[in-house]
N, C-alpha and C positions, 0 to 999 in steps of 0.2 A: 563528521562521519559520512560513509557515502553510502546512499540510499537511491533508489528508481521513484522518480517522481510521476505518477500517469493523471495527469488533471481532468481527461475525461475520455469516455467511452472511442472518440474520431482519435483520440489525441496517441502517439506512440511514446514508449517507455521511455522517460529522461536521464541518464544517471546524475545528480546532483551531492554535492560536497557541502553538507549543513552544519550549523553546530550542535543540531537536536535538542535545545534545550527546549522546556513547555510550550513557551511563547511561541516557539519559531514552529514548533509541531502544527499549534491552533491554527498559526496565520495559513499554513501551506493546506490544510483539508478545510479552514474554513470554520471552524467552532470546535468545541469538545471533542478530545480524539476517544478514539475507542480500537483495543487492541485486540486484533484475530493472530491467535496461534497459526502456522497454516506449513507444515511440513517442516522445511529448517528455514525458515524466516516469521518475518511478524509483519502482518500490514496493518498501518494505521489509517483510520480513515474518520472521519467525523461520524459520532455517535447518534447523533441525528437525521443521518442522510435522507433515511428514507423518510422522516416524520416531515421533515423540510423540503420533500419532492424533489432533492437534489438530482439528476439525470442517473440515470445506471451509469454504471461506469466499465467492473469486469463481472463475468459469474466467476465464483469460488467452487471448486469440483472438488469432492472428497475421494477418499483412495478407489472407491468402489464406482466412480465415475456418477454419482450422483450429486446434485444440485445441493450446496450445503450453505451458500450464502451469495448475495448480491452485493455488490459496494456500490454504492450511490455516494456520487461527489468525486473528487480529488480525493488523489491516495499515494501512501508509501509504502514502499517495501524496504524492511530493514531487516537487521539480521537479528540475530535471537540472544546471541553476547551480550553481554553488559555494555558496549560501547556502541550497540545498534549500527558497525559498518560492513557493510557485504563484503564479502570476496572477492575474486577477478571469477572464479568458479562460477557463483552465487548469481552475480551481474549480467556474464552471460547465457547462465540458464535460466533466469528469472524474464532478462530481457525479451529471449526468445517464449516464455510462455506465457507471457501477456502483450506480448506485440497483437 
């Protein structure tokens, strides 16, 4: 599936070709994933970040332009389908809002 991979706060949007199965989720954010709804995609990112001081990574803005989450650690953007692979749409409007 193709998803944007952001490993950290300096670091720019990756797009990567995974096979998304558990294993490969944990290894890429680093421990137990934890999934954010977040418009028409889903980012995963390790459920622990912040308890494990892992670096900020993006803020999360809500419709009303308020502060609704931090992701700490490595993270993905997927899509919200059953087979979690973004668009060509998705990839570059995603790209562009977390560059």
């Amino acid at each position: 599936m193709k998803v944007i991979y952001i490993e950290g706060n300096d670091s720019e949007p990756v797009v990567k070709d995974i096979k998304g199965d558990l294993a490969e989720l944990q290894s890429l954010v680093g421990g137990y994933i934890q999934v954010i709804y977040y418009h028409d995609v889903a980012i995963v990112c390790n459920e622990d970040g912040k308890f494990l001081e892992l670096k900020p990574n993006r803020l999360i803005i809500d419709r009303d332009r308020n502060l609704y989450d931090i992701i700490c650690g490595p993270m993905l953007v997927t899509s919200q389908i059953e087979d979690g692979s973004l668009t060509e749409e998705q990839i570059e409007k995603w790209k562009y809002v977390f560059s």
